[in-house]
N, C-alpha and C positions, 0 to 999 in steps of 0.2 A: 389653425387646424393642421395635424401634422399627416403626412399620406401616408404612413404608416396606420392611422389610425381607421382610414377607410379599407386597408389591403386585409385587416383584421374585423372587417365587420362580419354580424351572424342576423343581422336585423330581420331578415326578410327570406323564403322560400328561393331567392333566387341565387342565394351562394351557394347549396346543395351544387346545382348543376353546372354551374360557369365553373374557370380552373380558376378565378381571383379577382375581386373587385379590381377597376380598372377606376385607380383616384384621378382630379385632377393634374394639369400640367401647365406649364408656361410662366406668365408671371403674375400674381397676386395686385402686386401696388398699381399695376398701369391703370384699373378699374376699367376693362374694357374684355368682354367675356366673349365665347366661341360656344354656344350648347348645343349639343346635337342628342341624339333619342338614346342610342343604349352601344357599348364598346359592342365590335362585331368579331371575326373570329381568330382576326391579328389580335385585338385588343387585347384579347380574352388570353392570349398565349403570350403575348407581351406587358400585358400590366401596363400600358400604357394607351390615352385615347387617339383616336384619329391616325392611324398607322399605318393601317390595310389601303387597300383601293381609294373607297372614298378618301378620306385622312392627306395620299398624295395627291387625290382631283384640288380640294383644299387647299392643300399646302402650294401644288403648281399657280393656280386661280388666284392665291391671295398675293403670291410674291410677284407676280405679272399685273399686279394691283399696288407693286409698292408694300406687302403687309411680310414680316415675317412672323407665322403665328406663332415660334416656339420662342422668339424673342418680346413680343409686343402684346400678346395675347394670355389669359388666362383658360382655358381649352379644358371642357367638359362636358360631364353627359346628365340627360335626367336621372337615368340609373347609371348606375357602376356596375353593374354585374350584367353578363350578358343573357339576356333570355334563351330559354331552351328551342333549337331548332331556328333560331334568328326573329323570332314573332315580334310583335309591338310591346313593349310591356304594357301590362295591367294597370288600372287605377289604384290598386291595393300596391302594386308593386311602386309606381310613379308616387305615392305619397308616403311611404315608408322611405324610399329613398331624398324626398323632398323634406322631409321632417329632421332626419337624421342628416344629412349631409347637406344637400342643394341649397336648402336655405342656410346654412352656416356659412358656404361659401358668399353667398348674396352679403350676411352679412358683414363678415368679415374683411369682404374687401369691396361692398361698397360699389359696384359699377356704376357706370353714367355712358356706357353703352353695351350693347347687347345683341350679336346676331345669334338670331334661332333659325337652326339648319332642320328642315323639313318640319311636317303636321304636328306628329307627337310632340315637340317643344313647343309651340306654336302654342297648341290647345290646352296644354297643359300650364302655362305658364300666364297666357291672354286669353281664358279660356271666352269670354265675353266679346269677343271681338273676331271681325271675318280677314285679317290679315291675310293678305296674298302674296305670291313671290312679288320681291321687288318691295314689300311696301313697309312702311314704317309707321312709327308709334312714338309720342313722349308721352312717361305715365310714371308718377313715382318719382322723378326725378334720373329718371333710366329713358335714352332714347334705345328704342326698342327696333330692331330689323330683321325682316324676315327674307330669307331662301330657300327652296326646295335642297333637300338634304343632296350633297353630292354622288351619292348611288343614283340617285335620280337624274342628276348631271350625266353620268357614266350610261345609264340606258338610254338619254335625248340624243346621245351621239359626240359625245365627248370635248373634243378642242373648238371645234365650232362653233357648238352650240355653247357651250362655256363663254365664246369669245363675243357672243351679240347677247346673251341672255342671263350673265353672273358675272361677266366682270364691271359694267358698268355702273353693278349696287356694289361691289367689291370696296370699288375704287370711289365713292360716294361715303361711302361707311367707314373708309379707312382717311379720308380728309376731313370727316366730321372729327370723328376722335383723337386727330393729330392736331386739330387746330385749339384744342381746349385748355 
């Protein structure tokens, strides 16, 4: 799938308001994915995921883990386009973008791991399951892990609380995937 081809979607009500689908990033082949809920308002001006605030709590958390996401990681969102006002997105909007894209990527490149950063990934993707921070999943041939989305990080109080409470699924999740 080419990211040109997402920066040019009209699929869904929510390109009106965002400045530009915000496609995937990182690398395809390693089959080891990064989902978070929807680009936020870097995203949305940079065309690219994980940029803003949350994006560097991430990126700090994952490299103090040993992970570099833009080298080792494939790094996306449920939606591509940012909801208006920052909101959740919709079911209508979550399956439009899941139809058209999400699952292209899944198949495409195949994961055999998986962190989902906060609820909306979570629910949407295991919607059958009470996954909690911290906890994981094999299903499909995908082990599956869950965190509270890093904005969430940034309001528990930041380096701290990062450092007893994400880095140690960080650095679990990043030895599972390295040893395969």
């Amino acid at each position: 799938m080419n990211r040109n081809e997402i920066v040019e979607c009209e699929e869904c009500e929510l390109t009106e308001t965002c400045r530009m689908p915000v496609p995937y990033a990182g690398r395809n082949e390693l089959n080891v994915f990064i989902i978070g809920e929807a680009p936020g308002r870097e995203e949305d001006e940079k065309g690219k995921p994980f940029v803003g605030e949350s994006g560097k709590a991430l990126k700090k958390a994952a490299f103090k883990a040993g992970i570099d996401i833009w080298k080792d990681c494939h790094i996306t969102n449920m939606v591509k386009c940012r909801p208006p006002g920052n909101r959740t997105p919709e079911k209508g909007e979550l399956s439009a973008c899941f139809s058209k894209w999400l699952g292209r990527e899944f198949v495409e490149s195949n994961p055999k791991h998986a962190l989902l950063l906060g609820k909306t990934a979570a629910e949407t993707l295991l919607p059958f399951t009470s996954i909690g921070h911290g906890g994981k999943l094999k299903l499909k041939g995908i082990m599956w892990y869950f965190l509270y989305h890093p904005s969430y990080w940034l309001r528990r109080g930041g380096d701290v609380w990062v450092e007893d409470n994400v880095l140690p699924y960080l650095r679990e999740w990043g030895e599972a995937w390295k040893q395969r």
